[in-house]
FINURO-253559 format. One record per residue (C-alpha): residue number from 1; residue in one letter; z, y, x. Coordinates in steps of 0.05 Angstrom, whole numbers. Layout:
BEGIN
{pos:NUM	code:A	z:Z	y:Y	x:X}
...
END
This chain:
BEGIN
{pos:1	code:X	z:1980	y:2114	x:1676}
{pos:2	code:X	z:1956	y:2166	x:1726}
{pos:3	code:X	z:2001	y:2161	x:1800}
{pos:4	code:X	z:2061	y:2221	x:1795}
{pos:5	code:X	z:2051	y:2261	x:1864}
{pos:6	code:X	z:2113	y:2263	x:1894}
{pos:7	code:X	z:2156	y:2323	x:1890}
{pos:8	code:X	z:2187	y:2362	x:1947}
{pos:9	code:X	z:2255	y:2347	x:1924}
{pos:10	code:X	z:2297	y:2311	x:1981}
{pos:11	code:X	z:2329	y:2241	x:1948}
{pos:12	code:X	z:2388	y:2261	x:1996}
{pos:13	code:X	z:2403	y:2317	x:1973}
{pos:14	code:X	z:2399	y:2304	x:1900}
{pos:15	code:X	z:2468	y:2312	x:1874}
{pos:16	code:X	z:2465	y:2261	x:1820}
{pos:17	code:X	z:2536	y:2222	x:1816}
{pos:18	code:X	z:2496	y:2155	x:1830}
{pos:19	code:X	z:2466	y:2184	x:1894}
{pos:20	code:X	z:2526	y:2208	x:1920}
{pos:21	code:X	z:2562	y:2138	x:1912}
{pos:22	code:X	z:2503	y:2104	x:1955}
{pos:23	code:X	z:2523	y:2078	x:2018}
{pos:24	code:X	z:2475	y:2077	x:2078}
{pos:25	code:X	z:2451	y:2004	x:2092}
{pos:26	code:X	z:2473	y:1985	x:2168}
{pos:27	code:X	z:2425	y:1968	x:2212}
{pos:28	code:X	z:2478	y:1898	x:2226}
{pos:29	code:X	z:2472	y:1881	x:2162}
{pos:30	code:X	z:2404	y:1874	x:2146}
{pos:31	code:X	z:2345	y:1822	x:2170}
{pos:32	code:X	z:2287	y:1855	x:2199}
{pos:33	code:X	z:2220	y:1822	x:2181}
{pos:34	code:X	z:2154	y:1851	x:2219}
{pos:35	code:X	z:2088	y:1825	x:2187}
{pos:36	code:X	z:2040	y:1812	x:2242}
{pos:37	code:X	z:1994	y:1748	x:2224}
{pos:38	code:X	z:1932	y:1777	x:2201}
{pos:39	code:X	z:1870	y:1778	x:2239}
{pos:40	code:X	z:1847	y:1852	x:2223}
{pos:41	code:X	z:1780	y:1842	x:2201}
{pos:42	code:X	z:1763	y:1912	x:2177}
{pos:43	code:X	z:1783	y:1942	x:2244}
{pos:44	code:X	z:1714	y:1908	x:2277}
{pos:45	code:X	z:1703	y:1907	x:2329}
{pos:46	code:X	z:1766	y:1925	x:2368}
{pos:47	code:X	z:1796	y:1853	x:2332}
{pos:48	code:X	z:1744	y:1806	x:2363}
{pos:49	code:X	z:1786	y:1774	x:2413}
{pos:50	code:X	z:1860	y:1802	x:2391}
{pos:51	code:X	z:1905	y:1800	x:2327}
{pos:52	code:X	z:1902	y:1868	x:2298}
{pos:53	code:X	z:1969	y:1893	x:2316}
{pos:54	code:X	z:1955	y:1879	x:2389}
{pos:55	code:X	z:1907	y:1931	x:2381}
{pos:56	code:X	z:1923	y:1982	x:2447}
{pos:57	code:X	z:1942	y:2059	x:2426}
{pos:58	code:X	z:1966	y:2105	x:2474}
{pos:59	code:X	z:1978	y:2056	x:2526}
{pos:60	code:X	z:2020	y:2001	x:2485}
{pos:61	code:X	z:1996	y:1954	x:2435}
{pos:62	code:X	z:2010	y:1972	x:2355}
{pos:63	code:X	z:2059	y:1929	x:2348}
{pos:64	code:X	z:2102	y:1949	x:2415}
{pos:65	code:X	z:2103	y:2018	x:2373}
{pos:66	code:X	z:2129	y:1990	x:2316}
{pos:67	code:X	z:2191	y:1946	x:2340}
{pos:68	code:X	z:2199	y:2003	x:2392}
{pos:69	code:X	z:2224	y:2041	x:2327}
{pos:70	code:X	z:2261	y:1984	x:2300}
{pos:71	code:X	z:2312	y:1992	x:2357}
{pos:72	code:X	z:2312	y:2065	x:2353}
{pos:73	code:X	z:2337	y:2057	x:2282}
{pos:74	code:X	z:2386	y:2013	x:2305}
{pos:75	code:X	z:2374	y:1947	x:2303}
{pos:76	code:X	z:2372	y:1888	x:2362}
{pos:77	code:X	z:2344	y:1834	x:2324}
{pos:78	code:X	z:2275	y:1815	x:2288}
{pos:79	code:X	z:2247	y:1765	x:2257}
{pos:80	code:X	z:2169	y:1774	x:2275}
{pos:81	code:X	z:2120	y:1728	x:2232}
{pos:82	code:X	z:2062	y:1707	x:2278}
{pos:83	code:X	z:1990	y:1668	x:2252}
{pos:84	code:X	z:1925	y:1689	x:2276}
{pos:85	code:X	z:1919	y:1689	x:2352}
{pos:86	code:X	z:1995	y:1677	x:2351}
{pos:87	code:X	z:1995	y:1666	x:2426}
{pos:88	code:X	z:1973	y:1725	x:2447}
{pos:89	code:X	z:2039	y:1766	x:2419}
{pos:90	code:X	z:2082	y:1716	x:2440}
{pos:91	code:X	z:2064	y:1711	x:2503}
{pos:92	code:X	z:2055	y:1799	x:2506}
{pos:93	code:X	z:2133	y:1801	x:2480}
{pos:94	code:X	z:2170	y:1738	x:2498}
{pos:95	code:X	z:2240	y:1735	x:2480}
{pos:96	code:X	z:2237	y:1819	x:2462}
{pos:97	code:X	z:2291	y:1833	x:2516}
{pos:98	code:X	z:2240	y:1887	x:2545}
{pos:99	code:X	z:2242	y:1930	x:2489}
{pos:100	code:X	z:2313	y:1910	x:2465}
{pos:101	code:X	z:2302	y:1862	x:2415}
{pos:102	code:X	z:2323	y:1789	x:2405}
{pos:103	code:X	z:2256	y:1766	x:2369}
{pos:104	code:X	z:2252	y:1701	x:2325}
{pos:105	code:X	z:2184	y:1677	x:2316}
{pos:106	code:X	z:2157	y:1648	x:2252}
{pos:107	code:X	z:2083	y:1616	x:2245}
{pos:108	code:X	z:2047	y:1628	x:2187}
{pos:109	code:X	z:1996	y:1581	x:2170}
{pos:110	code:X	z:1948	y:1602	x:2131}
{pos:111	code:X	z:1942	y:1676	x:2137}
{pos:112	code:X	z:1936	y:1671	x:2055}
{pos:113	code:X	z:1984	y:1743	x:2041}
{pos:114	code:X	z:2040	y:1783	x:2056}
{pos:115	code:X	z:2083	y:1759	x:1997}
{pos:116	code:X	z:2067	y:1689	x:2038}
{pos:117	code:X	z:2078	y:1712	x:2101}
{pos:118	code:X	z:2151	y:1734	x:2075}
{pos:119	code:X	z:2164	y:1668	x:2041}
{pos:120	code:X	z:2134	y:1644	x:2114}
{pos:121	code:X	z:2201	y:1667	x:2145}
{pos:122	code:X	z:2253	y:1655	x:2089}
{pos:123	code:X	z:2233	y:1586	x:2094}
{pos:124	code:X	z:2241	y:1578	x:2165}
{pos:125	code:X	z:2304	y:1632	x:2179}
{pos:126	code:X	z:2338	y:1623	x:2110}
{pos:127	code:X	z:2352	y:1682	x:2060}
{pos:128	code:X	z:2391	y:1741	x:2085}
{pos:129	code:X	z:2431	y:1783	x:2038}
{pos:130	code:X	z:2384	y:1843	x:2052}
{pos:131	code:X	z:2315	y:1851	x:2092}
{pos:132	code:X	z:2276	y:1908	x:2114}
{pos:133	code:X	z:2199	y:1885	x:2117}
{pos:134	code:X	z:2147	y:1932	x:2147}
{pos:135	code:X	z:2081	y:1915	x:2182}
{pos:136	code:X	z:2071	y:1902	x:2248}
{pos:137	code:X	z:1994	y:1931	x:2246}
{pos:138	code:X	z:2031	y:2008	x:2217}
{pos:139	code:X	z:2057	y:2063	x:2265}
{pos:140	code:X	z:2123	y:2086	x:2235}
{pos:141	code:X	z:2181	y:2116	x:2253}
{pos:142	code:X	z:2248	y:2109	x:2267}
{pos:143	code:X	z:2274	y:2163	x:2225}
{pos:144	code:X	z:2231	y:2129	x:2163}
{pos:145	code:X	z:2266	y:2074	x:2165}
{pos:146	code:X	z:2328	y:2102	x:2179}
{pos:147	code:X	z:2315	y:2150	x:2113}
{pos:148	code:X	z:2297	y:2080	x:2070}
{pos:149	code:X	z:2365	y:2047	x:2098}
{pos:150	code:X	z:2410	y:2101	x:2056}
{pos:151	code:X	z:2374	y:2071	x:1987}
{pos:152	code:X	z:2403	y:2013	x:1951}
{pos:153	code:X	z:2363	y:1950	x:1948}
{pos:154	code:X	z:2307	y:1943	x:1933}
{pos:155	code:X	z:2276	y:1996	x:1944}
{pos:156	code:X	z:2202	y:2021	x:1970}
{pos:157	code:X	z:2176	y:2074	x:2021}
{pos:158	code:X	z:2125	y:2115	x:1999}
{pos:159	code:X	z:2086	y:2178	x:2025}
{pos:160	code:X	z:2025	y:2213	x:2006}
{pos:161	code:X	z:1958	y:2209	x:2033}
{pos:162	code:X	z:1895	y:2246	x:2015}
{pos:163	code:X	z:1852	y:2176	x:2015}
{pos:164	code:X	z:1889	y:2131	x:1968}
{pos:165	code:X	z:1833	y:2093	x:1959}
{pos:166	code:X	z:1853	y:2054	x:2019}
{pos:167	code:X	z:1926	y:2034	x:1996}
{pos:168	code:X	z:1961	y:2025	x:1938}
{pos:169	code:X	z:1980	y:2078	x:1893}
{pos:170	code:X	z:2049	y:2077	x:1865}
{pos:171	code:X	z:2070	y:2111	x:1795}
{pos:172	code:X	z:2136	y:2144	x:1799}
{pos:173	code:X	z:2183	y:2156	x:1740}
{pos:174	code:X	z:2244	y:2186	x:1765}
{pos:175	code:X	z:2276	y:2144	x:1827}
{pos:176	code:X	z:2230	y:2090	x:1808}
{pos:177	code:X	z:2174	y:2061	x:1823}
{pos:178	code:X	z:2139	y:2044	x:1754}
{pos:179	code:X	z:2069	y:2001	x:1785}
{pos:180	code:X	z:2028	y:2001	x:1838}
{pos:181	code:X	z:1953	y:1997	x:1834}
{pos:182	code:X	z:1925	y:1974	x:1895}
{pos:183	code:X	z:1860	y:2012	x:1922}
{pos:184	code:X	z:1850	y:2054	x:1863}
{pos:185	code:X	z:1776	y:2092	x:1869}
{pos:186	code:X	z:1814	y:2162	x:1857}
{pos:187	code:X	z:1801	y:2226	x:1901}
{pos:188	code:X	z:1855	y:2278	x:1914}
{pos:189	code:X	z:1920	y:2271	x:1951}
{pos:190	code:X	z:1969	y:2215	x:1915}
{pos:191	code:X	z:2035	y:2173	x:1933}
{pos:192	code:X	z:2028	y:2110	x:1964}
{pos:193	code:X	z:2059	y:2047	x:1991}
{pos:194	code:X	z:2076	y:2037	x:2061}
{pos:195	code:X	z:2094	y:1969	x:2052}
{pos:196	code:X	z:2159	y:1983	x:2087}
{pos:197	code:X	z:2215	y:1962	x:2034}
{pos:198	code:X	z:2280	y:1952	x:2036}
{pos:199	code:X	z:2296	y:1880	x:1995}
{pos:200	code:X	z:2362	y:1853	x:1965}
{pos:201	code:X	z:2375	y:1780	x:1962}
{pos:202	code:X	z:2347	y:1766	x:1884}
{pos:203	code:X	z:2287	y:1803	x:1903}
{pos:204	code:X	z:2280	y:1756	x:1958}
{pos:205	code:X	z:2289	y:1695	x:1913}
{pos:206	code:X	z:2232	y:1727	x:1867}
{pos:207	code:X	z:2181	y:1721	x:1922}
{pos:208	code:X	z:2196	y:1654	x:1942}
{pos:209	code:X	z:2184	y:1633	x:1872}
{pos:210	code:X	z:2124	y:1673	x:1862}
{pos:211	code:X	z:2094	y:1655	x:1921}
{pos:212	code:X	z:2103	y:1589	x:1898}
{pos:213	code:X	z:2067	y:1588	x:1835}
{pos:214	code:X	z:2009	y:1617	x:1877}
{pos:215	code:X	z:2019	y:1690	x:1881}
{pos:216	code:X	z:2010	y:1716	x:1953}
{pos:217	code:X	z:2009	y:1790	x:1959}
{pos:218	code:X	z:2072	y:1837	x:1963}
{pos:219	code:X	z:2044	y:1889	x:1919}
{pos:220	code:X	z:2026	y:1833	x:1865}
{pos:221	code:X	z:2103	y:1808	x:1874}
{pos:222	code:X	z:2128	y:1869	x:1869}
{pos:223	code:X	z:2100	y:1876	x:1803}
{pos:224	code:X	z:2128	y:1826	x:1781}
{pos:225	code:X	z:2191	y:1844	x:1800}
{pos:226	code:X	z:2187	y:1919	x:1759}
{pos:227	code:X	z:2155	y:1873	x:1701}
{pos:228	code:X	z:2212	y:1830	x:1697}
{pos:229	code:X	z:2257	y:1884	x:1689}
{pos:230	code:X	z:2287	y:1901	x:1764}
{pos:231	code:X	z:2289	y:1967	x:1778}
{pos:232	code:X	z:2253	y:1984	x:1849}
{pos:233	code:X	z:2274	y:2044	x:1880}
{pos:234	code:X	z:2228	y:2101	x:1915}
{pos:235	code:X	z:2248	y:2128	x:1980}
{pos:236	code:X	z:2206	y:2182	x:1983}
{pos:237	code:X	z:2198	y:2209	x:2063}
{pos:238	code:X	z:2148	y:2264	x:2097}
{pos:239	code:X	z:2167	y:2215	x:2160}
{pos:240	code:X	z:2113	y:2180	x:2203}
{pos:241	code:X	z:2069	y:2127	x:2180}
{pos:242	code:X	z:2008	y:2115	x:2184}
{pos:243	code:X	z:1957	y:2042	x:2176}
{pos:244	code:X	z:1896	y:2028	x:2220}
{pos:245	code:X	z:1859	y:2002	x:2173}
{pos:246	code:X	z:1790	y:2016	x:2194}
{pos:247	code:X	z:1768	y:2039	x:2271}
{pos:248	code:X	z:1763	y:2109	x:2260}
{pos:249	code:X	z:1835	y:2109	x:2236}
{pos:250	code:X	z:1856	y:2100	x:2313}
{pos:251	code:X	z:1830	y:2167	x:2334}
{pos:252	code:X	z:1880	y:2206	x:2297}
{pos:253	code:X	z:1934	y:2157	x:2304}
{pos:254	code:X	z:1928	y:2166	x:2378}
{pos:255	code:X	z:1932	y:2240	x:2365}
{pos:256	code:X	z:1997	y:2237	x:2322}
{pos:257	code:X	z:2029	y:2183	x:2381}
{pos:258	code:X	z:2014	y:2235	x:2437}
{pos:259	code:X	z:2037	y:2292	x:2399}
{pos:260	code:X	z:2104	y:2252	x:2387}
{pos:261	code:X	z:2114	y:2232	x:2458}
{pos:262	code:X	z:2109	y:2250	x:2530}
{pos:263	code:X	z:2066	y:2199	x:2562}
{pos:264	code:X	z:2041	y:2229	x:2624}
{pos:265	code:X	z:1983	y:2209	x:2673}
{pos:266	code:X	z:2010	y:2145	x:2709}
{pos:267	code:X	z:2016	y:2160	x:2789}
{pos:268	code:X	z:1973	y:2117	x:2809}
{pos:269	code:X	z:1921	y:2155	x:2778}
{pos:270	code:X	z:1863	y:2185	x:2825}
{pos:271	code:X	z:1847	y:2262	x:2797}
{pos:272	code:X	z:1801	y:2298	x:2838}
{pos:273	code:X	z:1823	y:2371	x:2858}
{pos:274	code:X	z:1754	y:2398	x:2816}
{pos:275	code:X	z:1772	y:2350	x:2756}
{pos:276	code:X	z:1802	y:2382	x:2692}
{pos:277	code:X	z:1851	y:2349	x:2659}
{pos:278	code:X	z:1883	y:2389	x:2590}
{pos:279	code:X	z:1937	y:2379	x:2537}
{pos:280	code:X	z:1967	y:2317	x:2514}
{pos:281	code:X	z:1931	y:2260	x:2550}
{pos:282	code:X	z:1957	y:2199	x:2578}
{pos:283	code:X	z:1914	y:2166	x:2639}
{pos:284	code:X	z:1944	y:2095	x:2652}
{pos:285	code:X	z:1949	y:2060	x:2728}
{pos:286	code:X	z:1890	y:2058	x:2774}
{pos:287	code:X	z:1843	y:2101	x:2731}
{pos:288	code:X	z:1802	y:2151	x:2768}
{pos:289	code:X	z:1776	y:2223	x:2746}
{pos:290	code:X	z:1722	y:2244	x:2794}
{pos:291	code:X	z:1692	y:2319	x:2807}
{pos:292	code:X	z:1681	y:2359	x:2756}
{pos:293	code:X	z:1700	y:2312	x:2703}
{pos:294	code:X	z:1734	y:2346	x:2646}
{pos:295	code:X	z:1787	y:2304	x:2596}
{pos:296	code:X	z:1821	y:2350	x:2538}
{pos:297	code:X	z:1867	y:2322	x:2503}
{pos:298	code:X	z:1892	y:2288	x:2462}
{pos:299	code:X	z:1871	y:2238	x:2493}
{pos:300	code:X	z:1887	y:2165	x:2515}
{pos:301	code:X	z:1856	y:2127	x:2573}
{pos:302	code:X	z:1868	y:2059	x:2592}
{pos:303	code:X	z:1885	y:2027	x:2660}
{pos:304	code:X	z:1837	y:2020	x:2708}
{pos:305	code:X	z:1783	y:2069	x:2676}
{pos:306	code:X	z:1726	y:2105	x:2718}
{pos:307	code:X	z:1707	y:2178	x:2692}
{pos:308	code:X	z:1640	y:2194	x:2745}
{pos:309	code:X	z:1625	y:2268	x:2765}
{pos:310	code:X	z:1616	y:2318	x:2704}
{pos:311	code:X	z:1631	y:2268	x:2656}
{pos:312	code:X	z:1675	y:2304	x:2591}
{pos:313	code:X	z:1716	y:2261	x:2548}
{pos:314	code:X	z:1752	y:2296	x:2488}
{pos:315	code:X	z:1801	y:2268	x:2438}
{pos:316	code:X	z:1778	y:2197	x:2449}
{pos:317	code:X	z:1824	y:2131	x:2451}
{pos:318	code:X	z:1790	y:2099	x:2515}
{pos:319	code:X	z:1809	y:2023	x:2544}
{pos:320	code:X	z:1818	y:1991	x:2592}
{pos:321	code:X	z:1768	y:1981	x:2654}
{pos:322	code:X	z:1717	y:2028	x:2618}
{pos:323	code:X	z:1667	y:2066	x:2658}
{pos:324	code:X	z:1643	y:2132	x:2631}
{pos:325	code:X	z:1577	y:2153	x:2676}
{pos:326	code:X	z:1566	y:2227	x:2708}
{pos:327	code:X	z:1553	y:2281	x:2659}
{pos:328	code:X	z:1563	y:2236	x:2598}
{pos:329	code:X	z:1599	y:2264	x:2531}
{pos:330	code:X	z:1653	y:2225	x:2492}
{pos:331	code:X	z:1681	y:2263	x:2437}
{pos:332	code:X	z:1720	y:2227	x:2380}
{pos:333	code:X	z:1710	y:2160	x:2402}
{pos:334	code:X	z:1738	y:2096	x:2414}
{pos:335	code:X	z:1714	y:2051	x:2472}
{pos:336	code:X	z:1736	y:1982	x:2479}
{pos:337	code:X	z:1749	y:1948	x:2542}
{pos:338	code:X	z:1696	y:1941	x:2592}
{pos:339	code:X	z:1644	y:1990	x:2564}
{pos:340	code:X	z:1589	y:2022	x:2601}
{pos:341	code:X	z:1576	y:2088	x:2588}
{pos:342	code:X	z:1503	y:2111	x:2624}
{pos:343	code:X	z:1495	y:2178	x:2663}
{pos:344	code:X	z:1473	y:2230	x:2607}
{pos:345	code:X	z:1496	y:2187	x:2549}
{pos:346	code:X	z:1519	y:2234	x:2493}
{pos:347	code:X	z:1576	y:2199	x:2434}
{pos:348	code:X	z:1581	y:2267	x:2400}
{pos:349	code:X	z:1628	y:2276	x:2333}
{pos:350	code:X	z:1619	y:2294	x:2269}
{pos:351	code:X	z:1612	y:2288	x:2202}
{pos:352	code:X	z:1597	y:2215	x:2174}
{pos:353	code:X	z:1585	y:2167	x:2112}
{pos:354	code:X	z:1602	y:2091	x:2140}
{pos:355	code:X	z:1583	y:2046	x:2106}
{pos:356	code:X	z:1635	y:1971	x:2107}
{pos:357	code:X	z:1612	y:1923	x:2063}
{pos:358	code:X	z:1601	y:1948	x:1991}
{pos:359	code:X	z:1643	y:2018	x:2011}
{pos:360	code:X	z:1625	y:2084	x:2036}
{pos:361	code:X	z:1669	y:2126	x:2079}
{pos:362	code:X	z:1661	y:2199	x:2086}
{pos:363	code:X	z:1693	y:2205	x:2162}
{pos:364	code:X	z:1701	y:2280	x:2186}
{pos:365	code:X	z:1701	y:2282	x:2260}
{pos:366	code:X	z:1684	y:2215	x:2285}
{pos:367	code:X	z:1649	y:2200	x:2338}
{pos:368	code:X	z:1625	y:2129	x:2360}
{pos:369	code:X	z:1661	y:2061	x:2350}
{pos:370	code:X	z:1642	y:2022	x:2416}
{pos:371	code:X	z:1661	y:1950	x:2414}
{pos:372	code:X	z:1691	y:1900	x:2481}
{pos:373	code:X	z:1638	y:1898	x:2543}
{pos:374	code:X	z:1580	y:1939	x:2504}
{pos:375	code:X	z:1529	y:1973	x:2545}
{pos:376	code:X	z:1507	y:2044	x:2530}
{pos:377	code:X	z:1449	y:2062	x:2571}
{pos:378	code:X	z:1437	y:2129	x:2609}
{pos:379	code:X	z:1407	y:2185	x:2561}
{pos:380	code:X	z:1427	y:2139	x:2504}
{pos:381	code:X	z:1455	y:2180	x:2446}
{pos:382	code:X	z:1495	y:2153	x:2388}
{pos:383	code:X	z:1500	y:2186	x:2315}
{pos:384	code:X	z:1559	y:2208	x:2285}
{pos:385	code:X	z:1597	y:2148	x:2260}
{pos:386	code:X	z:1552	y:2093	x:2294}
{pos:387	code:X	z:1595	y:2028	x:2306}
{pos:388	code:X	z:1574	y:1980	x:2364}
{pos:389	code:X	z:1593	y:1911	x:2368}
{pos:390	code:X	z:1628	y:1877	x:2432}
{pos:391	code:X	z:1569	y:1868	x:2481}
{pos:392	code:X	z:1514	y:1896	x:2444}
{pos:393	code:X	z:1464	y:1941	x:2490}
{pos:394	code:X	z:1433	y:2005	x:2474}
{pos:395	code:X	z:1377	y:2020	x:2517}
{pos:396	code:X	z:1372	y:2083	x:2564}
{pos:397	code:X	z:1340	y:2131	x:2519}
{pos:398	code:X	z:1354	y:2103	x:2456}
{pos:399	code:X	z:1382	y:2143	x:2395}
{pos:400	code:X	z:1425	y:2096	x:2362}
{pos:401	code:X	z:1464	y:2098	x:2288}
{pos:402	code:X	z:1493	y:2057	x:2234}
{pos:403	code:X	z:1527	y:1985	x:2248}
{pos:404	code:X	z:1500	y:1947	x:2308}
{pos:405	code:X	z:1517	y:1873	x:2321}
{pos:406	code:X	z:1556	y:1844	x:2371}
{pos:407	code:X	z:1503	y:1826	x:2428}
{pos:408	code:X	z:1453	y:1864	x:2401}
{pos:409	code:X	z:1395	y:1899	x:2441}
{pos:410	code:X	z:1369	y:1969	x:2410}
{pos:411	code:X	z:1326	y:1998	x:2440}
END
């Protein structure tokens, strides 16, 4: 059947008796588990040395913005399941104390699923009465999850997105959720998942049996779960959430983090006096805007960045130990660490078809996807859309578009 939009209606204010009897889950009460073993292949090339929810956005990684809102919502515990490039969150987070969590660590191996990567860490930290799962790879707020904690178990967050091509689309009947039908080709704005659900303990047992018999991913289990007769719950929420899925998606993710939080210019920050710097950007520690250099935001640059004379960057997620040359224009864009930008290069935005595999993205107002240590010569201009692989070169001059390699030369 066709995916029900969701209304406007407000679950918490719907003054059915069973709504009014529900009780708020407490945060003590239930097991956090944050998803954050897969490798992130379709965010190329910003996942080349990194797991994907190490992925840097407004100055912290992904994942520091996710279990930044678990203890906003309350809770001082996680249980975080680790896998590809484990090592690198574990040794970025430690114990958790620095962002006031007590984080267990669980190793997935393989990366086969989330439904696994749940079973992954019943297995290893036993079955809790109640668990909230989310991804560690989503930005979502506190106030979301707080919203899915006054819902019984089990129960799902969903929202609505005008691509849900690129998730799965959940039918609603009512306060349930009747199926979800994962990357659907369907235009037009429909409810999703966010993967963020709220689990009682049979639900739990459910996926450690399914996952047994071979089934790995939650949407499948869940599934099962309304096919066998469980009733799964919607929390429906207008509160933040949003996936990276694909590179493009960090440019308006940064957008949404700056407009949600005050993250000034660090002081160690060199602006020159002739230097414009406008709305919400964030400038991290030893990054230097020379003369005439222009940044509007919003805008995010890394630690240790070098903007040269007349160079204008404009709503562009820029890394660390980048260096943007004089009179070059960024707009849109994301640059990995290390780039080169040449004098006179021009990463303009715009309108865009890119092309992953066997799909086609139409991308409005993208600008260029430039991968770790790339090289973009002077005078070098890149198309709308155009995605550059860590340490490819584009020659000075060169008019570049479409995907380029990692350690290619164009020219």
């Amino acid at each position: 059947m066709p995916p029900t939009l969701l209304s406007n209606k407000d679950p918490l204010h719907d003054n059915t008796p069973q709504e009014w009897l529900t009780l708020p889950q407490q945060p003590e009460t239930v097991t956090p588990i944050v998803l954050a073993g897969g490798p992130g292949s379709r965010l190329w090339p910003l996942t080349n040395t990194r797991p994907k929810p190490m992925v840097p956005l407004a100055g912290k990684p992904i994942l520091e913005w996710c279990l930044e809102a678990l203890h906003d919502a309350g809770f001082d515990d996680t249980i975080l399941v680790v896998g590809h490039k484990a090592t690198t969150i574990q040794t970025y987070f430690g114990d958790g104390s620095d962002i006031g969590l007590d984080i267990t660590y669980v190793h997935q191996d393989p990366q086969i699923g989330t439904a696994h990567a749940v079973a992954t860490a019943l297995e290893d930290a036993g079955i809790p009465q109640t668990a909230l799962v989310l991804g560690g790879d989503n930005v979502v707020s506190s106030e979301l999850i707080t919203h899915l904690l006054q819902d019984d178990p089990p129960s799902l967050a969903v929202t609505k997105s005008a691509e849900p091509s690129k998730y799965g689309v959940v039918q609603i009947e009512g306060n349930r959720v009747t199926g979800i039908t994962e990357k659907p080709h369907l235009g037009g704005e429909a409810s999703i998942s966010t993967g963020v659900c709220l689990l009682d303990r049979d639900s739990l047992d459910t996926i450690q049996h399914l996952v047994r018999e071979g089934t790995t991913g939650l949407p499948t289990v869940l599934n099962r779960i309304i096919e066998e007769g469980h009733p799964l719950g919607v929390s429906r929420s207008s509160k933040t959430w949003l996936d990276a899925v694909y590179p493009w998606d960090l440019v308006p993710l940064t957008e949404l983090l700056l407009a949600r939080h005050d993250l000034p210019a660090s002081t160690t920050t060199d602006i020159h006096g002739s230097a414009t710097v406008q709305g919400a950007v964030h400038i991290g520690g030893g990054s230097s805007i020379h003369a005439q250099a222009t940044v509007t935001g919003p805008t995010s640059i890394g630690a240790n960045v070098r903007l040269e004379p007349r160079a204008l960057v404009h709503r562009s997620l820029i890394l660390e130990g980048t260096r943007i040359g004089p009179g070059s224009i960024i707009e849109a864009s994301v640059l990995a660490e290390g780039v080169h930008i040449g004098a006179g290069a021009v990463l303009g935005s715009g309108d865009s078809q890119i092309v992953t595999g066997d799909e086609v993205h139409d991308v409005h107002g993208i600008g260029a996807i430039v991968g770790e240590g790339a090289t973009i010569g002077p005078g070098a201009v890149l198309h709308p859309g155009t995605i550059v692989g860590a340490g490819a070169t584009i020659a000075p001059g060169t008019i570049a578009k479409g995907r380029i390699p990692d350690g290619a030369w164009v020219q």
